[in-house]
C-alpha positions in Angstrom: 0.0 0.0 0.0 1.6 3.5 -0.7 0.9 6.7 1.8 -1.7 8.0 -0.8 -3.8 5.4 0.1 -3.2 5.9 4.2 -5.9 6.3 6.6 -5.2 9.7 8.3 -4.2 9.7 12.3 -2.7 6.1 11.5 1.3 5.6 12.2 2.9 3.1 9.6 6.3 2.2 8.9 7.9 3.2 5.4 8.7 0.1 3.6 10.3 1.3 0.6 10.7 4.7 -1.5 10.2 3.6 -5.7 11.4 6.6 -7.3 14.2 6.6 -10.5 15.2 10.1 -9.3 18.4 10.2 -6.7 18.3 14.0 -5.7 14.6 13.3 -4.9 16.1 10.0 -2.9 18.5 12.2 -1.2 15.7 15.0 -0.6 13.6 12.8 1.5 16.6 11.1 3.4 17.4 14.6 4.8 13.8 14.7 5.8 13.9 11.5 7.6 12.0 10.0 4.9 13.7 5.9 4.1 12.6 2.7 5.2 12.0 1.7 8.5 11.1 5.5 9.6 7.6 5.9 11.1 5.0 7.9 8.9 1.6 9.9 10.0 -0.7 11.5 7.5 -1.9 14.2 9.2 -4.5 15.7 6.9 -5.5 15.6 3.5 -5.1 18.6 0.7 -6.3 18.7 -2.5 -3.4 18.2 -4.3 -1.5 15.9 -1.8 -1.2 15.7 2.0 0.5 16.9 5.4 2.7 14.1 7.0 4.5 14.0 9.8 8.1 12.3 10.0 10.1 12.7 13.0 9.7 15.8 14.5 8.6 18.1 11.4 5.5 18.4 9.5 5.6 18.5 5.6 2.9 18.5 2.6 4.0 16.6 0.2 2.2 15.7 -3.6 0.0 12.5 -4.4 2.6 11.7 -7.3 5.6 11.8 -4.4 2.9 10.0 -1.9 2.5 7.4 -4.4 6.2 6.5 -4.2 6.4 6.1 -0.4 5.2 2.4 0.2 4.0 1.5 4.0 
């Protein structure tokens, strides 16, 4: 299941990130964003949603929320 698909207030664990691109790889790895890091969608927008990894809150898009599998 990918984070698009998350119920929101639920915790998961990221999985896996499937993305070809490495700076976008490397983005979310200084967010705290790589496998085995808990995940909470915190709301829904309606272009993407607001997540919360570690200690920081960040919206990201349904094609990048779509990449994060929990």
């Amino acid at each position: 299941m990918n984070l698009r698909n998350a119920q929101v207030g639920k915790e998961y664990i990221i999985k896996e990130i499937l993305t070809d691109d490495e700076e976008l790889d490397a983005f979310l790895f200084t967010l705290g964003c790589y496998s085995g890091e808990p995940i909470t969608v915190i709301s829904r927008l309606k272009g993407g949603c607001v997540v919360s990894i570690k200690d920081g809150r960040y919206t990201i898009d349904n094609q990048l929320a779509e990449a994060i599998i929990i």
